[in-house]
Backbone as XML, in Angstrom:
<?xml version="1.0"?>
<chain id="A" units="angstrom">
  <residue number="1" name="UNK">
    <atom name="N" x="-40.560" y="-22.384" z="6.300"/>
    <atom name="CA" x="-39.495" y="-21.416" z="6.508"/>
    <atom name="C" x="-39.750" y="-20.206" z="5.604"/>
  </residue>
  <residue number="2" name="UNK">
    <atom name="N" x="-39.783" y="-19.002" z="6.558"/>
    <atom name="CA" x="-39.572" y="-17.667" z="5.325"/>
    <atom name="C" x="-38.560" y="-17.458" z="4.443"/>
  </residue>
  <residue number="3" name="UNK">
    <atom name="N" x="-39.436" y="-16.975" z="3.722"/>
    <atom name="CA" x="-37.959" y="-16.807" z="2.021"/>
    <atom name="C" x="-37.687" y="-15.654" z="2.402"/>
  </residue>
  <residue number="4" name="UNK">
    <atom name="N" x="-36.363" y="-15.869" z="2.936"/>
    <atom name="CA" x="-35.405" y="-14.616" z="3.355"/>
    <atom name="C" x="-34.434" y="-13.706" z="1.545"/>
  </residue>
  <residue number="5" name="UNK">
    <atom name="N" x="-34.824" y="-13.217" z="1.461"/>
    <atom name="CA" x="-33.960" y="-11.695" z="0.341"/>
    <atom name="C" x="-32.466" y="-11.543" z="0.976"/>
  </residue>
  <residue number="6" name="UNK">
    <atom name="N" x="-31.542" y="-11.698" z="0.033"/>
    <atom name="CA" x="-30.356" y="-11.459" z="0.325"/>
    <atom name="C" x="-29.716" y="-10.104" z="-0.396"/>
  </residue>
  <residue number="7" name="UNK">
    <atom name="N" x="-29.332" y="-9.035" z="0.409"/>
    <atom name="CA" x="-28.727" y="-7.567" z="-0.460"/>
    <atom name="C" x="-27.372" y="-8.277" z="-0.736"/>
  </residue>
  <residue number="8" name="UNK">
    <atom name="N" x="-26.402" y="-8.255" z="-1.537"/>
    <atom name="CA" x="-24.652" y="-8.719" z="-1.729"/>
    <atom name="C" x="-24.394" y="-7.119" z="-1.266"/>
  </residue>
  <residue number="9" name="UNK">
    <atom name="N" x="-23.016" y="-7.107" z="-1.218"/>
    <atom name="CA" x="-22.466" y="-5.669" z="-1.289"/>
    <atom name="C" x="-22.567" y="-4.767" z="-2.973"/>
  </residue>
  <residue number="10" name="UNK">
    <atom name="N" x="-22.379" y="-5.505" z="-4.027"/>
    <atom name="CA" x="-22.458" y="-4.841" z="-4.731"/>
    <atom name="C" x="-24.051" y="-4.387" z="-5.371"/>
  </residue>
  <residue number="11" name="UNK">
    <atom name="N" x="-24.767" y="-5.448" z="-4.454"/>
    <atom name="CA" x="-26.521" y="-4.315" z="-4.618"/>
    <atom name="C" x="-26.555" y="-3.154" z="-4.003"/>
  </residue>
  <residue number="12" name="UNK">
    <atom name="N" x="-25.990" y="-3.598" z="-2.546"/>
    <atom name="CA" x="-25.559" y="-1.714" z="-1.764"/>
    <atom name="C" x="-25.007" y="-0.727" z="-2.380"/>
  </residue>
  <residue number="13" name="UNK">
    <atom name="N" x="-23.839" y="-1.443" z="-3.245"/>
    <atom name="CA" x="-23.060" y="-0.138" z="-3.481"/>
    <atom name="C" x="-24.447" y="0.555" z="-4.880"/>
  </residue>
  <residue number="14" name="UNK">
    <atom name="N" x="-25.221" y="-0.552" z="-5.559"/>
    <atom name="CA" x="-25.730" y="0.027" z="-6.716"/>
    <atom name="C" x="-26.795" y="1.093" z="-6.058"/>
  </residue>
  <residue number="15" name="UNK">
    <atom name="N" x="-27.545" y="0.686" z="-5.262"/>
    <atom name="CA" x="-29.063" y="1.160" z="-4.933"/>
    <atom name="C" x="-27.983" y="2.369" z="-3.746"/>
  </residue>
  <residue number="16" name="UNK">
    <atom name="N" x="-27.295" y="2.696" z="-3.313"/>
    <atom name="CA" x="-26.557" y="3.881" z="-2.952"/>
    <atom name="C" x="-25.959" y="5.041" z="-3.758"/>
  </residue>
  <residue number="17" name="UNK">
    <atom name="N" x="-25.362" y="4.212" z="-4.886"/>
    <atom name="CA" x="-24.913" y="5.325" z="-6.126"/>
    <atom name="C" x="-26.925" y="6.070" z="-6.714"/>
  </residue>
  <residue number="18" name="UNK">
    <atom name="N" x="-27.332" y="4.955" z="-7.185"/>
    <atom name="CA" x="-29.036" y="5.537" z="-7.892"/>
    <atom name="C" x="-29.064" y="6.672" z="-6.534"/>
  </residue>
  <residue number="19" name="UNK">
    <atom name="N" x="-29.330" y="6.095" z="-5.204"/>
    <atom name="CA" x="-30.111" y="7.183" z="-4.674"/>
    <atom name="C" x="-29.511" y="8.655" z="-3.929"/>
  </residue>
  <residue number="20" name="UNK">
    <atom name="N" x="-27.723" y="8.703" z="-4.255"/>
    <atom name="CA" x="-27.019" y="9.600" z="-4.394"/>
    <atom name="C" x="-26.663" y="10.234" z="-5.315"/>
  </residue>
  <residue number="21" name="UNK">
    <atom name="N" x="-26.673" y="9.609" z="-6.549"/>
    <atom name="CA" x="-26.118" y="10.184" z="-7.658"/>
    <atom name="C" x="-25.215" y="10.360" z="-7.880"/>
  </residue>
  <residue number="22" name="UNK">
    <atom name="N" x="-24.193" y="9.253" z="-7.099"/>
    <atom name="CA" x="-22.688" y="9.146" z="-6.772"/>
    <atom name="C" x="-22.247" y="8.260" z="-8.527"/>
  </residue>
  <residue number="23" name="UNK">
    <atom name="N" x="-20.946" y="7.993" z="-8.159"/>
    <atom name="CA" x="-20.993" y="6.986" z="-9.355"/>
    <atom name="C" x="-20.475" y="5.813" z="-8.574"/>
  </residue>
  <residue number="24" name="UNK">
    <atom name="N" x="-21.177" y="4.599" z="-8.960"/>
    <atom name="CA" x="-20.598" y="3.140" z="-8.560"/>
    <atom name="C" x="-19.472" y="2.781" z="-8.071"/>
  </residue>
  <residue number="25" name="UNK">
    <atom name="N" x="-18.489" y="3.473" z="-8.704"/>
    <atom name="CA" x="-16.912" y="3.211" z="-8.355"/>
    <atom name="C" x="-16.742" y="4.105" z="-7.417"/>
  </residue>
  <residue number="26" name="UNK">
    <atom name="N" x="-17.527" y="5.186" z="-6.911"/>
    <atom name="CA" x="-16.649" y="6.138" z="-5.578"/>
    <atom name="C" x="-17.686" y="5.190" z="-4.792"/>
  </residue>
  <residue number="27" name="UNK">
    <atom name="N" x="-19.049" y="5.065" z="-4.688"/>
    <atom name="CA" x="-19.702" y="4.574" z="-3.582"/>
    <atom name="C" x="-18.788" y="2.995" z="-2.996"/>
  </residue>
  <residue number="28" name="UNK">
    <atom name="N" x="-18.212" y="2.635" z="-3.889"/>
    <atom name="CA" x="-17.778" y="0.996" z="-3.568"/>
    <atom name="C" x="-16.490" y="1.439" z="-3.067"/>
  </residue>
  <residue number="29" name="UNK">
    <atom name="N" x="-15.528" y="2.654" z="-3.036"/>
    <atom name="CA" x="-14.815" y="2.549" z="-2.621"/>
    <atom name="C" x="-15.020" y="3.151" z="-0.966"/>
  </residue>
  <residue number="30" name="UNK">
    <atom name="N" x="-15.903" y="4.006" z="-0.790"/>
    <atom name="CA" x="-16.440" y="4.019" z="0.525"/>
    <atom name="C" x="-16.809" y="3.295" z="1.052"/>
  </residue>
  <residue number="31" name="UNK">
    <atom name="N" x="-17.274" y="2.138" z="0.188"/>
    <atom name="CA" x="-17.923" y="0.954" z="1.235"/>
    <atom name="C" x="-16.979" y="0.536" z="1.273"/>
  </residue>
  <residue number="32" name="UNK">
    <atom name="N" x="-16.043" y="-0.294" z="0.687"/>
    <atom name="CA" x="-14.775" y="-0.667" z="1.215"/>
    <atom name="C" x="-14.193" y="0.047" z="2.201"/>
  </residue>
  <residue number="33" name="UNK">
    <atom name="N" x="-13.892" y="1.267" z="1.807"/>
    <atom name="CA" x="-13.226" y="1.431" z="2.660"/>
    <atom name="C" x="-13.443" y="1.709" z="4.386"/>
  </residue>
  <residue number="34" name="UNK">
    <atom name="N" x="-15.241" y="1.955" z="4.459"/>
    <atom name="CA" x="-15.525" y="1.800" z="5.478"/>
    <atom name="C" x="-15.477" y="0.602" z="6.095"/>
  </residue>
  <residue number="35" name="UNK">
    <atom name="N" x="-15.960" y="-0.345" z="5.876"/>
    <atom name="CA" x="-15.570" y="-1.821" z="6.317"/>
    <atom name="C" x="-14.441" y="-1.879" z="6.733"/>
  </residue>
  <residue number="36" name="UNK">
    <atom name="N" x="-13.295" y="-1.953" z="6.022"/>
    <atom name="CA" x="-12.026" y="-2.117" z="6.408"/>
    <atom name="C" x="-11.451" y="-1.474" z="7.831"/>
  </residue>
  <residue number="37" name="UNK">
    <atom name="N" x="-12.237" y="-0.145" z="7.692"/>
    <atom name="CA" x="-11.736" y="0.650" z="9.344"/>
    <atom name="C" x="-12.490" y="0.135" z="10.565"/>
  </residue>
  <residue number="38" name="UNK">
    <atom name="N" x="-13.690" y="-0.143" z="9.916"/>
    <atom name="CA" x="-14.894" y="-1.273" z="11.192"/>
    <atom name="C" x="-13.827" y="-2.854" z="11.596"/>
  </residue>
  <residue number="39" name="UNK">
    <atom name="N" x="-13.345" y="-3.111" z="10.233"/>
    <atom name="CA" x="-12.620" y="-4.401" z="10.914"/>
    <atom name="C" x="-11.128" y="-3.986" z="11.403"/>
  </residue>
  <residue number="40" name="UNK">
    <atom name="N" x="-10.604" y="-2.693" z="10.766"/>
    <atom name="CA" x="-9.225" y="-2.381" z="11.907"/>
    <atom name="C" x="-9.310" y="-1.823" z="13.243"/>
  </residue>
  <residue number="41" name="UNK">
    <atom name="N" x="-10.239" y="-1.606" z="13.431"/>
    <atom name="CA" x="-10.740" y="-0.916" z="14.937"/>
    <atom name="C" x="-11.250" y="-1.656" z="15.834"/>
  </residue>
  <residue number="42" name="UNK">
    <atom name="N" x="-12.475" y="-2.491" z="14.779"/>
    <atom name="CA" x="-12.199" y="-4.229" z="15.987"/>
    <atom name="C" x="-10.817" y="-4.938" z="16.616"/>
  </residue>
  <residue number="43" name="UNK">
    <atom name="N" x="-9.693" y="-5.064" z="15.489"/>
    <atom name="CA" x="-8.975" y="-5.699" z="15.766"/>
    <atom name="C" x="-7.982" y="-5.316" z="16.705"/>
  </residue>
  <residue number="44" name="UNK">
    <atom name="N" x="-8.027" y="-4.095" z="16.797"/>
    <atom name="CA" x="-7.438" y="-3.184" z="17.522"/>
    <atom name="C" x="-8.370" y="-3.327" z="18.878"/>
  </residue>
  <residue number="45" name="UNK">
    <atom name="N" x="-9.844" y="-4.001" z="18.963"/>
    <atom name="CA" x="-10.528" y="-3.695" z="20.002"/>
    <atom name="C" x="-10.771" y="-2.384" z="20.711"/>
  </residue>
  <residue number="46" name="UNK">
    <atom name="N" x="-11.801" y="-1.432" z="19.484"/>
    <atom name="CA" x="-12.075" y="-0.685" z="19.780"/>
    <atom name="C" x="-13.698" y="-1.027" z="19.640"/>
  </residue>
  <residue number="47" name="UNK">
    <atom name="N" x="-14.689" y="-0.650" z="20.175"/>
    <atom name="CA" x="-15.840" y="-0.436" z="19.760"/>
    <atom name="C" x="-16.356" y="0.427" z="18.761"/>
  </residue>
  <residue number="48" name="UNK">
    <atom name="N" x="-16.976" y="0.097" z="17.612"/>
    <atom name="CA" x="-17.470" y="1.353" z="16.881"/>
    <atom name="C" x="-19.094" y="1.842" z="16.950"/>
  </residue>
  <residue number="49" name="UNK">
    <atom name="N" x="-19.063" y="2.860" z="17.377"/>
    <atom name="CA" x="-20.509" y="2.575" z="17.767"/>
    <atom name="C" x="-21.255" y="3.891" z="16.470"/>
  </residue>
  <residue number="50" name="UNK">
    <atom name="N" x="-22.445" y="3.621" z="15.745"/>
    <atom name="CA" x="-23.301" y="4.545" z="15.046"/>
    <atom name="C" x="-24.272" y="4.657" z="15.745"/>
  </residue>
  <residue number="51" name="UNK">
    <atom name="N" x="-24.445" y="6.194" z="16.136"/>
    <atom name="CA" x="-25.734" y="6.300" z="16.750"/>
    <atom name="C" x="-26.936" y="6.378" z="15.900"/>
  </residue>
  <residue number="52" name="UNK">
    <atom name="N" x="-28.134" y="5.689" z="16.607"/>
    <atom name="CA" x="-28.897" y="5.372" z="15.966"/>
    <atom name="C" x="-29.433" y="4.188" z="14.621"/>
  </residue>
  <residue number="53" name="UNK">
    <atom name="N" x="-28.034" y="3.365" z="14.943"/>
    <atom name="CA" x="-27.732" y="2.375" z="14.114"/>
    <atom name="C" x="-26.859" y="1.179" z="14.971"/>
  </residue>
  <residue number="54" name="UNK">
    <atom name="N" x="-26.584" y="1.120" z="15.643"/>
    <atom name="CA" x="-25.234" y="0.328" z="16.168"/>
    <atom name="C" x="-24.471" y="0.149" z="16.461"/>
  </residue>
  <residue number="55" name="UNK">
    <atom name="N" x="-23.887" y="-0.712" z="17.082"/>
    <atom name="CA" x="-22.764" y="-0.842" z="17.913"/>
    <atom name="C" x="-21.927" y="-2.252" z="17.537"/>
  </residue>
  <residue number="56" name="UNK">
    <atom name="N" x="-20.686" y="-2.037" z="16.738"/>
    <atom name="CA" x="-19.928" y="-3.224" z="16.519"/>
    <atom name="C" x="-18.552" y="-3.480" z="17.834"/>
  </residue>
  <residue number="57" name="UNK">
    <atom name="N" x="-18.294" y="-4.821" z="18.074"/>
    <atom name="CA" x="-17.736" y="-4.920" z="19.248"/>
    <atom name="C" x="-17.616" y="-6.212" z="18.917"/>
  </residue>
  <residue number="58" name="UNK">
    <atom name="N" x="-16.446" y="-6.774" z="19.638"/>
    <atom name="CA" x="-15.488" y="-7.847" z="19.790"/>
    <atom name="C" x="-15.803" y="-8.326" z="21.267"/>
  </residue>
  <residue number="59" name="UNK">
    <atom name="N" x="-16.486" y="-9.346" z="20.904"/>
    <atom name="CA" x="-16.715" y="-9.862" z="22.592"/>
    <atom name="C" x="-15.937" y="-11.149" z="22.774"/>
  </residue>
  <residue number="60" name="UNK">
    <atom name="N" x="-15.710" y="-11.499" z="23.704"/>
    <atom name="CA" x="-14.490" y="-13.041" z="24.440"/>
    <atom name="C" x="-15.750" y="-13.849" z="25.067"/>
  </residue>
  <residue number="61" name="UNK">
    <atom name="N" x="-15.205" y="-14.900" z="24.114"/>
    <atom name="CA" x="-15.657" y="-16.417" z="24.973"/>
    <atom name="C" x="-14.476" y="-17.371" z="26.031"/>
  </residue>
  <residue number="62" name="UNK">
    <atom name="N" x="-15.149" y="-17.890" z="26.675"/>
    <atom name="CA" x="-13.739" y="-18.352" z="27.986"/>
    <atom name="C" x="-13.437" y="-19.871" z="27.510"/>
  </residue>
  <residue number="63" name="UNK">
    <atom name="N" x="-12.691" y="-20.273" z="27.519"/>
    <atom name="CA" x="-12.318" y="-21.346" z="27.562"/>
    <atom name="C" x="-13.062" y="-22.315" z="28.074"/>
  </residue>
  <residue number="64" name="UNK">
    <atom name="N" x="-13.640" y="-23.165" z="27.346"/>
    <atom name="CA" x="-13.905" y="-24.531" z="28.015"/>
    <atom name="C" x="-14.021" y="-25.679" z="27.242"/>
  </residue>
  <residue number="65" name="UNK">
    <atom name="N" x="-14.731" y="-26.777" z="27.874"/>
    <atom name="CA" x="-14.284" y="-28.209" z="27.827"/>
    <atom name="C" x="-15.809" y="-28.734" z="27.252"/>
  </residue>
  <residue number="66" name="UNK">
    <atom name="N" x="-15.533" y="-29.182" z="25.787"/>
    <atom name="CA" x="-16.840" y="-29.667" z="24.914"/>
    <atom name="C" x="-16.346" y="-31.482" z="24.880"/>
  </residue>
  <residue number="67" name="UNK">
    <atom name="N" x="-17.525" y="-31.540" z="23.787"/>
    <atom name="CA" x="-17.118" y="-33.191" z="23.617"/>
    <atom name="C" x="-16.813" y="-33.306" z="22.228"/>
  </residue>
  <residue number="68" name="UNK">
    <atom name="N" x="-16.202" y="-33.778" z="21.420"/>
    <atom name="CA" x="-15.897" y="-33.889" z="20.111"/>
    <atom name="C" x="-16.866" y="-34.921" z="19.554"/>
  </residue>
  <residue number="69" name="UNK">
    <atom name="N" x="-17.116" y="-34.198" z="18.099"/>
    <atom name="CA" x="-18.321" y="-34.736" z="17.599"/>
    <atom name="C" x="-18.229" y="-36.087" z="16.915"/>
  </residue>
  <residue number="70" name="UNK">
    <atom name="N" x="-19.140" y="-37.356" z="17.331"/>
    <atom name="CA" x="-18.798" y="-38.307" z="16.585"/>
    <atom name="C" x="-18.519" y="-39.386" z="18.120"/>
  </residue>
  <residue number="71" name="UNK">
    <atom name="N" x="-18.024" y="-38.779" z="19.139"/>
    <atom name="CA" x="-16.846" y="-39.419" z="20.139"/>
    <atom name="C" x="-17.639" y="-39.111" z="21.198"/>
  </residue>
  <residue number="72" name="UNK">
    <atom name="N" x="-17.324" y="-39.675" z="22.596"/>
    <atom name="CA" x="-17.104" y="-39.115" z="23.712"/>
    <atom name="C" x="-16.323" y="-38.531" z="24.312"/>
  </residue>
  <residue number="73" name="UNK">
    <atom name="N" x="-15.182" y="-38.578" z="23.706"/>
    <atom name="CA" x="-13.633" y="-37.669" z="24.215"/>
    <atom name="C" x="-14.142" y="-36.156" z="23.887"/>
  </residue>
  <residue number="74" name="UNK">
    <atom name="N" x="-13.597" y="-36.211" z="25.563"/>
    <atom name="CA" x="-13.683" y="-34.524" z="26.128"/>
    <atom name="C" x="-12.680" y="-33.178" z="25.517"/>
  </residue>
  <residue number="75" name="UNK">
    <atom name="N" x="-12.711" y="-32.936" z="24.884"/>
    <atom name="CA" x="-11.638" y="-31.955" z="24.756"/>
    <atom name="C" x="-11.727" y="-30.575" z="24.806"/>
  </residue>
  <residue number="76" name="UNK">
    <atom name="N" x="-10.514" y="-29.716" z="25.149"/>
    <atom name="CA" x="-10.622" y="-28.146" z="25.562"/>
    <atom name="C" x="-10.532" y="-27.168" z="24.328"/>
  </residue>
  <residue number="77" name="UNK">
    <atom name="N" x="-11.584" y="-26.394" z="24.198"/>
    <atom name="CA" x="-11.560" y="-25.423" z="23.538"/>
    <atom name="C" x="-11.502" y="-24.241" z="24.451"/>
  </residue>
  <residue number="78" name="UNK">
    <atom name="N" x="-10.204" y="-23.735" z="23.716"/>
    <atom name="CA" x="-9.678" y="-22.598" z="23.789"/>
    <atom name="C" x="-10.582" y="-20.968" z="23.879"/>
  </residue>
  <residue number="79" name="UNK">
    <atom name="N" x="-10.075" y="-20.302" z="24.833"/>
    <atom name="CA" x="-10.685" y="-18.759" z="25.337"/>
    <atom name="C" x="-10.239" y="-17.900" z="23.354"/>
  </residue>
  <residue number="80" name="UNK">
    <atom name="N" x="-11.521" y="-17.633" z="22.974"/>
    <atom name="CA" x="-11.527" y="-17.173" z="21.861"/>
    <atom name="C" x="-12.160" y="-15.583" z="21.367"/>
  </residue>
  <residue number="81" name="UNK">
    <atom name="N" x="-11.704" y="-14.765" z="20.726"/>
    <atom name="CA" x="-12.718" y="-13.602" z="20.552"/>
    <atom name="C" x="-13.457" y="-13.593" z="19.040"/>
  </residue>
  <residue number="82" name="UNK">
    <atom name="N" x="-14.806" y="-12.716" z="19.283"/>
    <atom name="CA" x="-15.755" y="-12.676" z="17.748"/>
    <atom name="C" x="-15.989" y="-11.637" z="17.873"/>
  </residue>
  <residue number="83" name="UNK">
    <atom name="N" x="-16.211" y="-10.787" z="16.393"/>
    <atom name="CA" x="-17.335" y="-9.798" z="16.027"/>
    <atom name="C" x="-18.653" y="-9.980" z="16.605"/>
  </residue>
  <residue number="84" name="UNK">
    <atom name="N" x="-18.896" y="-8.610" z="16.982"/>
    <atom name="CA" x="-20.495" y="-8.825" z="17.338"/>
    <atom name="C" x="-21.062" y="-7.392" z="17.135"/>
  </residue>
  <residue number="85" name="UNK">
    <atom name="N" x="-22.309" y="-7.785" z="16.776"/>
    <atom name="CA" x="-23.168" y="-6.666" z="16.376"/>
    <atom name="C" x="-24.236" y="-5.935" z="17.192"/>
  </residue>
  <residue number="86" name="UNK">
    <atom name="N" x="-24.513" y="-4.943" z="17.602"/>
    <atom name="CA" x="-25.550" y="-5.139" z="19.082"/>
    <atom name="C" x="-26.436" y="-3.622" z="18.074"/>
  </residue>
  <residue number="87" name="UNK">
    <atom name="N" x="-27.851" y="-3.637" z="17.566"/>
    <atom name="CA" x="-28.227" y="-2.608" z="16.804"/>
    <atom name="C" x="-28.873" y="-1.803" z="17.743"/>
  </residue>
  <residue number="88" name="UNK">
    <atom name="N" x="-28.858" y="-0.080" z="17.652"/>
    <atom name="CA" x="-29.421" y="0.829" z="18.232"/>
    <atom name="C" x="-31.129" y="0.453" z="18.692"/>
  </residue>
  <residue number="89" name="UNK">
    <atom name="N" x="-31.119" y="1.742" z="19.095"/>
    <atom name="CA" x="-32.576" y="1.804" z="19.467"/>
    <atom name="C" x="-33.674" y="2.089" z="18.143"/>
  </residue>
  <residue number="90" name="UNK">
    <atom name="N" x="-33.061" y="2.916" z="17.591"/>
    <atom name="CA" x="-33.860" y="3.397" z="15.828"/>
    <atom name="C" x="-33.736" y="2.231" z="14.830"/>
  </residue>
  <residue number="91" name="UNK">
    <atom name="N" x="-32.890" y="1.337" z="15.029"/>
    <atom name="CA" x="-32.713" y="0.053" z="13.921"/>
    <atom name="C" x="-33.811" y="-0.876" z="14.586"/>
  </residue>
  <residue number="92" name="UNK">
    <atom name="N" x="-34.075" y="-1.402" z="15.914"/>
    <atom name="CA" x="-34.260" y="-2.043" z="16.317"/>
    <atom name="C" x="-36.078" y="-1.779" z="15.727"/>
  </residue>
  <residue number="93" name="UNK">
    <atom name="N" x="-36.458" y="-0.505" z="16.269"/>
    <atom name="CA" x="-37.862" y="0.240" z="15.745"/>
    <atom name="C" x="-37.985" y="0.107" z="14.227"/>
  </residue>
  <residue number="94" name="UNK">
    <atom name="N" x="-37.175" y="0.118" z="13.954"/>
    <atom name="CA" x="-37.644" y="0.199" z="11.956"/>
    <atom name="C" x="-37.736" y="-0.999" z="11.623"/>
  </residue>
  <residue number="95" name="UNK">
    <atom name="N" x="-37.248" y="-1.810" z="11.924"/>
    <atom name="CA" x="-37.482" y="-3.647" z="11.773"/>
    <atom name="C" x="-38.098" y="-4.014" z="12.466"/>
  </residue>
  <residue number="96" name="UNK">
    <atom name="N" x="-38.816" y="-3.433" z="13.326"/>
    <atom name="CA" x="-40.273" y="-4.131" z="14.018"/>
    <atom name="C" x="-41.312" y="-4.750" z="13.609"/>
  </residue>
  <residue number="97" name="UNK">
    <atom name="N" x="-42.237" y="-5.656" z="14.029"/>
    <atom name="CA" x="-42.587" y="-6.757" z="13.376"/>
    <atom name="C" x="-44.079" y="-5.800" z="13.385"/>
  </residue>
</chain>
């Protein structure tokens, strides 16, 4: 398995302040506060789309009928919605293998 690198948010907010010259505490409050409008605009079911970066969106799964784990009893899971991420055409190119 590849050894996957994990960024946290507060490496973003650091390596954003260095390469702005912002200070730590305004960059983190933009990142907050951008997040927060990405997840009120989902919830609201809006799409947010960045061009050249992405497209966040709330997609619906339908209802249906699994088996519970452990058992053979059938049971219904419920029509549910998720976050979803779908990345541009320029993200997709810069992470190319």
């Amino acid at each position: 398995m590849a050894n996957k690198k994990t960024v946290t948010k507060a490496d973003l907010v650091n390596h954003v302040a260095e390469t702005t010259g912002l200070k730590k505490k305004d960059v983190k409050a933009v990142v907050d506060a951008f997040l927060s409008e990405v997840a009120d605009m989902l919830d609201r079911d809006y799409k947010v789309q960045l061009t050249g970066f992405g497209t966040f969106e709330v997609r619906k799964r339908k209802a249906r009928t699994g088996v519970k784990p452990g058992t053979t009893e059938k049971i219904k899971i419920p029509a549910s919605k998720y976050p979803a991420f779908k990345p541009g055409k320029a993200l997709k190119e810069k992470v190319k293998v």
